[in-house]
C-alpha positions in Angstrom: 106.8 77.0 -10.2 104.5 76.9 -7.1 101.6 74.9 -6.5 99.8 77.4 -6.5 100.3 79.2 -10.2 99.2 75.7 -11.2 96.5 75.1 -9.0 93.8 75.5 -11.9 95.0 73.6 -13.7 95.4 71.2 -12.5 92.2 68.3 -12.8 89.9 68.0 -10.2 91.7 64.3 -8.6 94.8 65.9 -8.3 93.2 69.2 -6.6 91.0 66.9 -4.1 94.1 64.6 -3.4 95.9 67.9 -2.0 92.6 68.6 -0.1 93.3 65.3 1.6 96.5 65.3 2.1 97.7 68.7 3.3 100.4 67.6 5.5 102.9 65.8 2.8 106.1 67.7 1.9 107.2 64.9 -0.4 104.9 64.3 -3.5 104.3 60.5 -4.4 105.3 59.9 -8.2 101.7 59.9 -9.1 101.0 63.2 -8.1 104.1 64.7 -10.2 103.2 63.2 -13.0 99.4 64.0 -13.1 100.5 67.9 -12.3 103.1 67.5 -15.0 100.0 65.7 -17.6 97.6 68.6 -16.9 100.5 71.5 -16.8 103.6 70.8 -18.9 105.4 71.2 -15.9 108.3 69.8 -14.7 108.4 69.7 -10.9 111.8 70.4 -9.5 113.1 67.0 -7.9 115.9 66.5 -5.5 119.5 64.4 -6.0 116.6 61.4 -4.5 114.1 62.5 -7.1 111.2 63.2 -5.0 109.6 66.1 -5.0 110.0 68.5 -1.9 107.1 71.3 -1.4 108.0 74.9 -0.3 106.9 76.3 2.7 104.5 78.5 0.5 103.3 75.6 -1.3 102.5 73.9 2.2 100.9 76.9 3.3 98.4 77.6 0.4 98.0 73.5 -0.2 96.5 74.0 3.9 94.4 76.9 3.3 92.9 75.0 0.0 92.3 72.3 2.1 90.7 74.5 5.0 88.5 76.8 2.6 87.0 73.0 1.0 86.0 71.8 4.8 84.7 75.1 5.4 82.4 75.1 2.0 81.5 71.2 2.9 80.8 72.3 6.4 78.5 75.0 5.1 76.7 73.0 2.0 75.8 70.4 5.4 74.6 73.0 7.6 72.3 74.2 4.5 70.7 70.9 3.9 70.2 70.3 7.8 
């Protein structure tokens, strides 16, 4: 299942650690296991047991990350 099905579900740390960390293909431990705590999920792993993101998953993981700096950008500006 794709990153983004679970993306609301997922708890807010796990969300902003994705925000700040849209380049990684390979998910630290910690990160599988607080998606699989918050989703029931069990995250495909490879013969090394990591866990490898699609393409998609990249791709929607970087827009996520692009529409937060946007929204920060904006919430700044309206304060200036």
């Amino acid at each position: 299942m794709g990153i983004e099905k679970l993306w609301d579900r997922l708890d807010t740390e796990t969300r902003q650690w994705f925000v700040d960390n849209p380049g990684c293909v390979i998910l630290p431990r910690a990160v599988v296991a607080a998606i699989s705590k918050a989703t029931g999920v069990e995250l495909d792993q490879d013969r090394h047991g990591e866990t490898v993101l699609s393409p998609s998953d990249c791709d929607f993981i970087r827009s996520a990350a692009e529409r937060h700096d946007a929204l920060r950008s904006e919430a700044s500006a309206q304060r200036s």
